[in-house]
TORPAGU-393476 format. One record per atom (N, C-alpha, C, O): residue number from 1; residue in one letter; atom name; x, z, y. Coordinates in steps of 0.001 Angstrom, whole numbers, plus 524288, in hexadecimal, padded with zeros to 5 digits. Atoms other than C-alpha are relative to their C-alpha. Example, Ala and Ser with C-alpha at 12.3 -4.5 7.8 and 13.67 -1.06 7.14 Angstrom:
<sites>
{site 1 A N {8037A 80000 7FB5A}}
{site 1 A CA {8300C 81E78 7EE6C}}
{site 1 A C {80384 80000 804B0}}
{site 1 A O {80790 80299 8049D}}
{site 2 S N {7FCCC 7FFC4 7FB5A}}
{site 2 S CA {83566 81BE4 7FBDC}}
{site 2 S C {7FCFE 802DA 80442}}
{site 2 S O {7FEFB 80383 80896}}
</sites>
This chain:
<sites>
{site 1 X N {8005D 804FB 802C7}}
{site 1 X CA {95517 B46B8 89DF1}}
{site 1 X C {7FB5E 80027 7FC43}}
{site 1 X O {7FAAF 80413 7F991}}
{site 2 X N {80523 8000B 8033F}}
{site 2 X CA {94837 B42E1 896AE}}
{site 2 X C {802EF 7FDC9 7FADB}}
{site 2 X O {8060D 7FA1F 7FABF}}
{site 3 X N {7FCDB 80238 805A9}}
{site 3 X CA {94C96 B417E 887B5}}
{site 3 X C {7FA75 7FF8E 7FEB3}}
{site 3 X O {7F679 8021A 7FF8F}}
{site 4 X N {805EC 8029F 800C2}}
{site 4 X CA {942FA B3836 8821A}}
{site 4 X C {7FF35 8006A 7FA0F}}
{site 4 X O {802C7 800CC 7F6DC}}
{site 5 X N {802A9 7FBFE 8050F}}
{site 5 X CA {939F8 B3C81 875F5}}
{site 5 X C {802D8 7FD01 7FC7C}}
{site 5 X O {800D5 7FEAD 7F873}}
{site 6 X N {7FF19 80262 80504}}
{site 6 X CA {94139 B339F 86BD1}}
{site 6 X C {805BF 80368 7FF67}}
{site 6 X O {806B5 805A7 7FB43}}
{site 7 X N {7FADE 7FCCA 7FF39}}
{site 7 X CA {94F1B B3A62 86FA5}}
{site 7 X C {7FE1A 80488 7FDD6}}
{site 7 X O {8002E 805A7 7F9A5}}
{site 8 X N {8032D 7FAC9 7FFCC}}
{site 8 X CA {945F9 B47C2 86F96}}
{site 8 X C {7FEE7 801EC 7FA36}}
{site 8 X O {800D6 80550 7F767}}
{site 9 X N {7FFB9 802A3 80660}}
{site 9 X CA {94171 B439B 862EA}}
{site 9 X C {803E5 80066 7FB95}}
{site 9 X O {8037E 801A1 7F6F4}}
{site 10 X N {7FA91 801C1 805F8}}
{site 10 X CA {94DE9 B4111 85AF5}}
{site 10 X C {8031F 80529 80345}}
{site 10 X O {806F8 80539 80062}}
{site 11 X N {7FF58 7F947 7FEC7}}
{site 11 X CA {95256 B4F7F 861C0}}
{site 11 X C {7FF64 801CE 7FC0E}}
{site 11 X O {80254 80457 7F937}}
{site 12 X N {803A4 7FB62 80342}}
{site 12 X CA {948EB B544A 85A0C}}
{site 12 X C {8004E 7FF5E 7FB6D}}
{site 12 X O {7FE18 8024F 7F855}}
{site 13 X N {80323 8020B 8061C}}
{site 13 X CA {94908 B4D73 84DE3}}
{site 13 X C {805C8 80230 7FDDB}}
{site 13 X O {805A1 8046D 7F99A}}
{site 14 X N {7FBBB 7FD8A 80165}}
{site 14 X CA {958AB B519B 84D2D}}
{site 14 X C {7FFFE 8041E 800C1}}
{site 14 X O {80411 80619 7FF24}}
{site 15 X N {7FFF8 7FAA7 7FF51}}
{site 15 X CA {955CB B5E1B 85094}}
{site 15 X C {7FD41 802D9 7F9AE}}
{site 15 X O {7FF0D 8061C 7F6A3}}
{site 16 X N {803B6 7FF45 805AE}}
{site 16 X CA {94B62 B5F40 844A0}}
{site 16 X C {803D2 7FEBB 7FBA3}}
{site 16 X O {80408 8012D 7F780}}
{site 17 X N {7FD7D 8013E 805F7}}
{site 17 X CA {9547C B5902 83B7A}}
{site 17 X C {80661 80369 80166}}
{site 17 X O {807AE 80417 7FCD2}}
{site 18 X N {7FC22 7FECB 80183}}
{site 18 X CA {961B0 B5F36 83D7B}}
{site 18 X C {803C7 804FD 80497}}
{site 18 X O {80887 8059F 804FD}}
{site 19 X N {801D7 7FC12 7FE5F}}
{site 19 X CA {95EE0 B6B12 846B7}}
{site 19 X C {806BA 7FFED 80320}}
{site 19 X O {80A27 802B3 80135}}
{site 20 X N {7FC11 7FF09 8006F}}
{site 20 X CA {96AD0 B6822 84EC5}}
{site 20 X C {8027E 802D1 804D6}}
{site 20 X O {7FF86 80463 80847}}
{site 21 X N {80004 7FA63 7FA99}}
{site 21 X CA {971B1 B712C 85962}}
{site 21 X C {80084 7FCBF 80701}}
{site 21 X O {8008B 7FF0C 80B3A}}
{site 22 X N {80292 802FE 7FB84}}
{site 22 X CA {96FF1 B65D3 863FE}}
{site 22 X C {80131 7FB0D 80016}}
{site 22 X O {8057F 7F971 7FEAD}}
{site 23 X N {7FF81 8043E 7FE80}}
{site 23 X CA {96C33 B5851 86807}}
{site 23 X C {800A8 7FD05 805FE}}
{site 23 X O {7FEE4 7FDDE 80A63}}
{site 24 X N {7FE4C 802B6 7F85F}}
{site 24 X CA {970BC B5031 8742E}}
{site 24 X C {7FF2B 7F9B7 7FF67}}
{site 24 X O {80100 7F692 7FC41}}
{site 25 X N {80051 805DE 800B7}}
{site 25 X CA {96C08 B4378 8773B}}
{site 25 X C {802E6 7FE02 80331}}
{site 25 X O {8021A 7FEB1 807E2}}
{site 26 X N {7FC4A 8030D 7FF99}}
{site 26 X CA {976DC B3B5B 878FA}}
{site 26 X C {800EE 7FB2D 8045F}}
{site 26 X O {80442 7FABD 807D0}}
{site 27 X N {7FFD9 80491 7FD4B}}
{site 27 X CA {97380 B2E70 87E70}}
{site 27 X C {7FB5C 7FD5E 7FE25}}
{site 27 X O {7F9C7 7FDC0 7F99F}}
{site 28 X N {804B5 8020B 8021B}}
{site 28 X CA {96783 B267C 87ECF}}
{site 28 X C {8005D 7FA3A 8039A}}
{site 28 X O {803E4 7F920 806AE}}
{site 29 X N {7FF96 80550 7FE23}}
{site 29 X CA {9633D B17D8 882D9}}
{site 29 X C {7FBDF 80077 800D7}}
{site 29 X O {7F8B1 80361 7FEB7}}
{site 30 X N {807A6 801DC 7FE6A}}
{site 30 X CA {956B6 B125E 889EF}}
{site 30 X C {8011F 7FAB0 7FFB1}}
{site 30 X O {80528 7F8C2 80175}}
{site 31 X N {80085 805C6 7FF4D}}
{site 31 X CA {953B5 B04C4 88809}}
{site 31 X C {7FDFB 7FE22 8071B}}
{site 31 X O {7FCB4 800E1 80AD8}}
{site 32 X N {802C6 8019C 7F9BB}}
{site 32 X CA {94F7D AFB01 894B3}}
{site 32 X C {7FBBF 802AF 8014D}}
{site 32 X O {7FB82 8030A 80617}}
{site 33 X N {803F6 7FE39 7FF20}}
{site 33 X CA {943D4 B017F 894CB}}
{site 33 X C {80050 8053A 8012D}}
{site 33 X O {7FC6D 80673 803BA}}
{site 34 X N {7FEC8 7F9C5 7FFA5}}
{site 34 X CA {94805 B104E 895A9}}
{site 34 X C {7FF5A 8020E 7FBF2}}
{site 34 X O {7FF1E 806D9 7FC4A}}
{site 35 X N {80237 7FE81 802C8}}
{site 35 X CA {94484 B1163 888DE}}
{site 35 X C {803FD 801C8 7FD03}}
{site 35 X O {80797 7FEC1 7FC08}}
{site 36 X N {7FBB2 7FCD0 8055A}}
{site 36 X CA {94CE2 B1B98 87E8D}}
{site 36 X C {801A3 7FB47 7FDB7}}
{site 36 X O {7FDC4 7F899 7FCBB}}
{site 37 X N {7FE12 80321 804EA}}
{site 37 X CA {9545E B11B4 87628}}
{site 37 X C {801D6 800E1 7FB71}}
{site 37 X O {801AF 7FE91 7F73A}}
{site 38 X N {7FB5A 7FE83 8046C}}
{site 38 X CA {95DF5 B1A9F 86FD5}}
{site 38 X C {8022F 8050C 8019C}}
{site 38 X O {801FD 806B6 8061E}}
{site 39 X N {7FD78 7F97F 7FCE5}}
{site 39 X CA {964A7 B2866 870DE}}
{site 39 X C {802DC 801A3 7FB35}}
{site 39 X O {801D0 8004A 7F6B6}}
{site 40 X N {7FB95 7FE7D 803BA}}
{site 40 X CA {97046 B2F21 86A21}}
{site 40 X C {7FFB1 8066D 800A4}}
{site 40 X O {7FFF7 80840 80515}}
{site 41 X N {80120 7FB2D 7FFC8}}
{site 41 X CA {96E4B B3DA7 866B7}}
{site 41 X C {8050D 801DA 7FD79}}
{site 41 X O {806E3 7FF88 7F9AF}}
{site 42 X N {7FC7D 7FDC2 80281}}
{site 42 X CA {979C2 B472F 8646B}}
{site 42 X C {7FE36 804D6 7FCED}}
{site 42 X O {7FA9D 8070C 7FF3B}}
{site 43 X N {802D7 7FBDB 8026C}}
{site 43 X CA {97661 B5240 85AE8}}
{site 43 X C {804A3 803A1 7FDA5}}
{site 43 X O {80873 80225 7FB1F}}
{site 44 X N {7FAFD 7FD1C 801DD}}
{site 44 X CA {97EE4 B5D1B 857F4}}
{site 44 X C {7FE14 806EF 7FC17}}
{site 44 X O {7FBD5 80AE4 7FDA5}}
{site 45 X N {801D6 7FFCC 805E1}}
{site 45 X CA {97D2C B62E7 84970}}
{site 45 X C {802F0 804DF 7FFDA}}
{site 45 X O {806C3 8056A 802B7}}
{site 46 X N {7FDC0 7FAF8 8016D}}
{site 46 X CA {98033 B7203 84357}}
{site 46 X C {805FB 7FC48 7FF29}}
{site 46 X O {805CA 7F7C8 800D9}}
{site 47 X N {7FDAE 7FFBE 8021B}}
{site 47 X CA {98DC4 B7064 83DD1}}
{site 47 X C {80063 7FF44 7FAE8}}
{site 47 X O {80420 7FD76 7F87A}}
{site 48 X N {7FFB9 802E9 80705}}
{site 48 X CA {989E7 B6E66 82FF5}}
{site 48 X C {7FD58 7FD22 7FFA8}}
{site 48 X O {7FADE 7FC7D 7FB96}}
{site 49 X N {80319 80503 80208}}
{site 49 X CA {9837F B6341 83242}}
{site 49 X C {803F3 7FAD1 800B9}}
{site 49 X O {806A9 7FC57 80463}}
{site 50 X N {7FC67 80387 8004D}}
{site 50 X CA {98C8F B5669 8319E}}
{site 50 X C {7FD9F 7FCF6 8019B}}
{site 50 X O {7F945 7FB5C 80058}}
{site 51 X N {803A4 80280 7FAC0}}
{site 51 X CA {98BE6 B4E9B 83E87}}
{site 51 X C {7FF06 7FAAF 7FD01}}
{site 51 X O {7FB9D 7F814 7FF2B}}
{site 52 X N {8006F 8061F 80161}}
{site 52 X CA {98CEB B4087 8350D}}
{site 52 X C {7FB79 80064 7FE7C}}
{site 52 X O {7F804 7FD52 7FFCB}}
{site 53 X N {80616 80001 8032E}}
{site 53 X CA {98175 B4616 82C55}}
{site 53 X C {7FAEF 7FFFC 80323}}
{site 53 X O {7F6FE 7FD7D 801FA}}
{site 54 X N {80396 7FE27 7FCEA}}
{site 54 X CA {97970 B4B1E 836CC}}
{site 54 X C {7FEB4 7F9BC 80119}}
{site 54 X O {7FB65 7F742 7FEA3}}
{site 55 X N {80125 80462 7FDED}}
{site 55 X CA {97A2D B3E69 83E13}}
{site 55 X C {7FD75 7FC4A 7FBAD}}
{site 55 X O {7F94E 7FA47 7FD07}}
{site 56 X N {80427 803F0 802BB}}
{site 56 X CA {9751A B35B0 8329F}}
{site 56 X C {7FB13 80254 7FFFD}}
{site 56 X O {7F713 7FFFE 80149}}
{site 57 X N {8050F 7FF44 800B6}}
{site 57 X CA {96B59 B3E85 83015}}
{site 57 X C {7FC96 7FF6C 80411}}
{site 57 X O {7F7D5 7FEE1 8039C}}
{site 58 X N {80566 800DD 7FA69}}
{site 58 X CA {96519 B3D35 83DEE}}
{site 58 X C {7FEE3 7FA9D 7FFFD}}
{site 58 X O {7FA99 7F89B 800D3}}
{site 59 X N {80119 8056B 7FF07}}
{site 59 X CA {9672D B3022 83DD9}}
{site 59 X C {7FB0E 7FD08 7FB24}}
{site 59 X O {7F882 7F922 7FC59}}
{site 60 X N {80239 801A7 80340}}
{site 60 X CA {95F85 B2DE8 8310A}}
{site 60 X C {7FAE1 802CD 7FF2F}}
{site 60 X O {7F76C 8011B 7FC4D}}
{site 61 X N {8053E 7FCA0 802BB}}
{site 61 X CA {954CA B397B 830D1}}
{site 61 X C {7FD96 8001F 805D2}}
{site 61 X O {7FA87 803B9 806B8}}
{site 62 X N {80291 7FE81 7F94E}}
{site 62 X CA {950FE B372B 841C1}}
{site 62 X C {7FE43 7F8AA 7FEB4}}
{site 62 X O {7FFD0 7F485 7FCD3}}
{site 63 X N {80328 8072D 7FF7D}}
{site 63 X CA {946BE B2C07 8445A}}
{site 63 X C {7FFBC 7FD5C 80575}}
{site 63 X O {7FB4F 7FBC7 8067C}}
{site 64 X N {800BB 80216 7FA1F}}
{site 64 X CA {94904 B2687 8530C}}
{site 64 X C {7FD10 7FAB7 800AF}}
{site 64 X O {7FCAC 7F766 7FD3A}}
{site 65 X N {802E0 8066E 7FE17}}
{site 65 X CA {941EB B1A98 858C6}}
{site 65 X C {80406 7FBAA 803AC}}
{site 65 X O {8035D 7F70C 804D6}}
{site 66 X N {7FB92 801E4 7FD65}}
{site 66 X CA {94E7A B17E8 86026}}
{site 66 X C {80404 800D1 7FC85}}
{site 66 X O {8035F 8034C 7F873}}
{site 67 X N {7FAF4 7FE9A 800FE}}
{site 67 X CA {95C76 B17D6 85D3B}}
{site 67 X C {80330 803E6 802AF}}
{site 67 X O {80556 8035F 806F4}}
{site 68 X N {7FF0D 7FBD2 8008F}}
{site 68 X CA {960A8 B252B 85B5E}}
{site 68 X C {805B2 802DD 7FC55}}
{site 68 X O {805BB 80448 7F7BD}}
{site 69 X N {7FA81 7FF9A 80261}}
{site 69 X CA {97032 B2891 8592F}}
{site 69 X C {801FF 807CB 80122}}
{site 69 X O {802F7 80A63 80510}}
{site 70 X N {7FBDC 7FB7A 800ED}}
{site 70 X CA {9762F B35BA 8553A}}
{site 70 X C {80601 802FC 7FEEA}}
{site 70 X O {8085C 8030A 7FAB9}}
{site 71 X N {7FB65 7FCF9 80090}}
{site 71 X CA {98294 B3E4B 858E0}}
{site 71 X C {7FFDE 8039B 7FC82}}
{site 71 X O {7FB88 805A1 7FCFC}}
{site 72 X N {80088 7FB1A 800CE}}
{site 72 X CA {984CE B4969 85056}}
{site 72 X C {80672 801B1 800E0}}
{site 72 X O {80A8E 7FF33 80100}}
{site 73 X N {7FB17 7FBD0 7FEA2}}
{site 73 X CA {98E6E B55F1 85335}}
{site 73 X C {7FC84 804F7 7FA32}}
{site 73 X O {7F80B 8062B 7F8E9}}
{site 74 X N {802DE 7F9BD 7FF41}}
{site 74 X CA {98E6C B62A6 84C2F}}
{site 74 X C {801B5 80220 8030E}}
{site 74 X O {804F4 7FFD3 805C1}}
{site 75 X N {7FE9E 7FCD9 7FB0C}}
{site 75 X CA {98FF7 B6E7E 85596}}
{site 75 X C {80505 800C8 7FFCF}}
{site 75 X O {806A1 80075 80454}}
{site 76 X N {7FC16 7FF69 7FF90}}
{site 76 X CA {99CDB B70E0 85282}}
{site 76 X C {8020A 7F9CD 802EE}}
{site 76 X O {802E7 7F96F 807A6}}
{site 77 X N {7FD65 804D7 7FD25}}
{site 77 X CA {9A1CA B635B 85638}}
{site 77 X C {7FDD1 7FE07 80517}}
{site 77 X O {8002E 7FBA0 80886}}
{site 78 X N {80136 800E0 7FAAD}}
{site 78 X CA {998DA B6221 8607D}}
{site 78 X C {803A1 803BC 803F4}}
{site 78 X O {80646 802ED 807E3}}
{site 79 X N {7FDC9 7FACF 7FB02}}
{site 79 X CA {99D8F B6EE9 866B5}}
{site 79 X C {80642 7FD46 8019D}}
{site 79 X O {807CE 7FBAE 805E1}}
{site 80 X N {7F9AC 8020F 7FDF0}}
{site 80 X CA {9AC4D B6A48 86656}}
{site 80 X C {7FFC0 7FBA6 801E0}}
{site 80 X O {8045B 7FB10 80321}}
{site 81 X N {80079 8036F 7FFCD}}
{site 81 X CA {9A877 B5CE6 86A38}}
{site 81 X C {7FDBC 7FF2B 8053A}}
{site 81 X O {80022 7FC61 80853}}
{site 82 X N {80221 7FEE2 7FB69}}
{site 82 X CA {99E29 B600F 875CB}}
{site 82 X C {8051E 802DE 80528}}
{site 82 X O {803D2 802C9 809CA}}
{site 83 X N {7FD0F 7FF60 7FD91}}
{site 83 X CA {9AC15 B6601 87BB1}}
{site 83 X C {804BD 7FCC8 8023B}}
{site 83 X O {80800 7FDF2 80591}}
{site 84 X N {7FDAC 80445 7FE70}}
{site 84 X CA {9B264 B59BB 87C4D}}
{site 84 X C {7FF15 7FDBE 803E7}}
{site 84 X O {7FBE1 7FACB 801DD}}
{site 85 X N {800EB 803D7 7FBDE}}
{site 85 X CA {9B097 B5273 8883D}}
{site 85 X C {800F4 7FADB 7FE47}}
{site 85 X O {7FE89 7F712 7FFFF}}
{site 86 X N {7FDE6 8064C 80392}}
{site 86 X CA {9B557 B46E2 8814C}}
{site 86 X C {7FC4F 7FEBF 7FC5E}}
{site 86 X O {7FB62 7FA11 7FBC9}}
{site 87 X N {8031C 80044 804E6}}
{site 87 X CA {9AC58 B484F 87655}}
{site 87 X C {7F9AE 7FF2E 8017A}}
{site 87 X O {7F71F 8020C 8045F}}
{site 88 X N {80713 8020E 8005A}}
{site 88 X CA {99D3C B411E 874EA}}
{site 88 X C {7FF0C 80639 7FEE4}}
{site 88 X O {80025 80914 8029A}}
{site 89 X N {80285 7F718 7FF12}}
{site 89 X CA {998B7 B5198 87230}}
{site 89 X C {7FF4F 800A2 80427}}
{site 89 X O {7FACB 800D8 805CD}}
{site 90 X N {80003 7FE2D 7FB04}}
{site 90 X CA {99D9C B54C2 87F9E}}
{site 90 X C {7FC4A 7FBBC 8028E}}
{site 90 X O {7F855 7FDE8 80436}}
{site 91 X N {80279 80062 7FDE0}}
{site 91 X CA {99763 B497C 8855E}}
{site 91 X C {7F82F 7FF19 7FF87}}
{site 91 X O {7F529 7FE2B 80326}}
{site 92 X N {80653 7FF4F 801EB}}
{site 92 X CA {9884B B49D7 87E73}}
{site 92 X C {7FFB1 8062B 80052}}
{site 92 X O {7FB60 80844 80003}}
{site 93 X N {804E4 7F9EB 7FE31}}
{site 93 X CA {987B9 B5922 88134}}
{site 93 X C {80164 80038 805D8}}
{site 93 X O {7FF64 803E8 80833}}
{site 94 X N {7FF54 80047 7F8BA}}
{site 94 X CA {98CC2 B55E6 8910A}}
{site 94 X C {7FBF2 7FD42 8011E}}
{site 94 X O {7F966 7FEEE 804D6}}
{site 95 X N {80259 80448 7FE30}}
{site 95 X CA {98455 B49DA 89147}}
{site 95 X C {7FC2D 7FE5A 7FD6A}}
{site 95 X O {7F9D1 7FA8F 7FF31}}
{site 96 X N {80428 8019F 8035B}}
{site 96 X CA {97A8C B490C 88630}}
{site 96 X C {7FA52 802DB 8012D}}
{site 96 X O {7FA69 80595 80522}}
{site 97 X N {80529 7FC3D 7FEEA}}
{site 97 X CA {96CA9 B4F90 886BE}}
{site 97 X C {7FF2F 802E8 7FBAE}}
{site 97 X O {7FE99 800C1 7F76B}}
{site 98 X N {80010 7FB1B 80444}}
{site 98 X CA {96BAA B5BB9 87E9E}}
{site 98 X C {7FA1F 7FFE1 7FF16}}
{site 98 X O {7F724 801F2 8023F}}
{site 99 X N {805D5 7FF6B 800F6}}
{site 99 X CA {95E01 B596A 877CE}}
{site 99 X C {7FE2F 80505 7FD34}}
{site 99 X O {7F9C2 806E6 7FD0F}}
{site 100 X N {80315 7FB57 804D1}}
{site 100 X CA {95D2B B64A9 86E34}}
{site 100 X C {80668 8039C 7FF3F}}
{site 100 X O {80AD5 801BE 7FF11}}
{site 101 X N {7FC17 7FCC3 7FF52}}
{site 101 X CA {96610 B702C 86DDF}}
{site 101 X C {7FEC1 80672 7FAAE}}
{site 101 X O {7FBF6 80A20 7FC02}}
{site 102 X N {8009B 7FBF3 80468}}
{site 102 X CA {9660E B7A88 86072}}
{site 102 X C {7FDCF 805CF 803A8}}
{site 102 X O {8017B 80867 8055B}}
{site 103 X N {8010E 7FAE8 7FE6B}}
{site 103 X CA {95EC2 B86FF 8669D}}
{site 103 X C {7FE50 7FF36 8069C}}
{site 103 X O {7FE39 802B4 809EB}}
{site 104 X N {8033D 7FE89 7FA71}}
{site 104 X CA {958DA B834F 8735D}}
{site 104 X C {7FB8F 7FB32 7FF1F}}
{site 104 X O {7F80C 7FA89 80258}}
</sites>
């Protein structure tokens, strides 16, 4: 799948600001034209970071040209959560695109 530079982009810019142990892009939109409209990134945060805080802060310190929406997890809740089959976790690490991963 070609992930397009504005997605690529806001990877990076959450990666710089809040160094976190991985992102998965979620879901995205193209307008009539094929063109990016919009995309929802999941991001999953140490443990001492607090998923409500985290999330404002991306939302307020990241500059997109689109409309740009954030999940947060920390690892602990992801981990128990990604084992759910029932649970949005399980299906964004079955079905989401793993953009950035802590150590590779």
């Amino acid at each position: 799948m070609h992930i397009d530079s504005i997605i690529s982009d806001m990877a990076q810019e959450v990666v710089d600001l809040c160094h976190p142990h991985s992102i998965y892009l979620v879901s995205y939109k193209n307008n009539s034209k094929g063109v990016l409209s919009g995309f929802k990134l999941c991001v999953v945060a140490a443990d001492d970071i607090l998923p409500q805080v985290l999330e404002t802060k991306l939302l307020l310190s990241t500059d997109c040209e689109i409309p740009c929406d954030f999940i947060v997890y920390n690892l602990t809740d992801w981990n128990e959560c990604a084992e759910d089959d029932c649970s949005f976790a399980y299906r964004v690490e079955n079905g989401g695109v793993l953009l950035y991963e802590q150590g590779k």
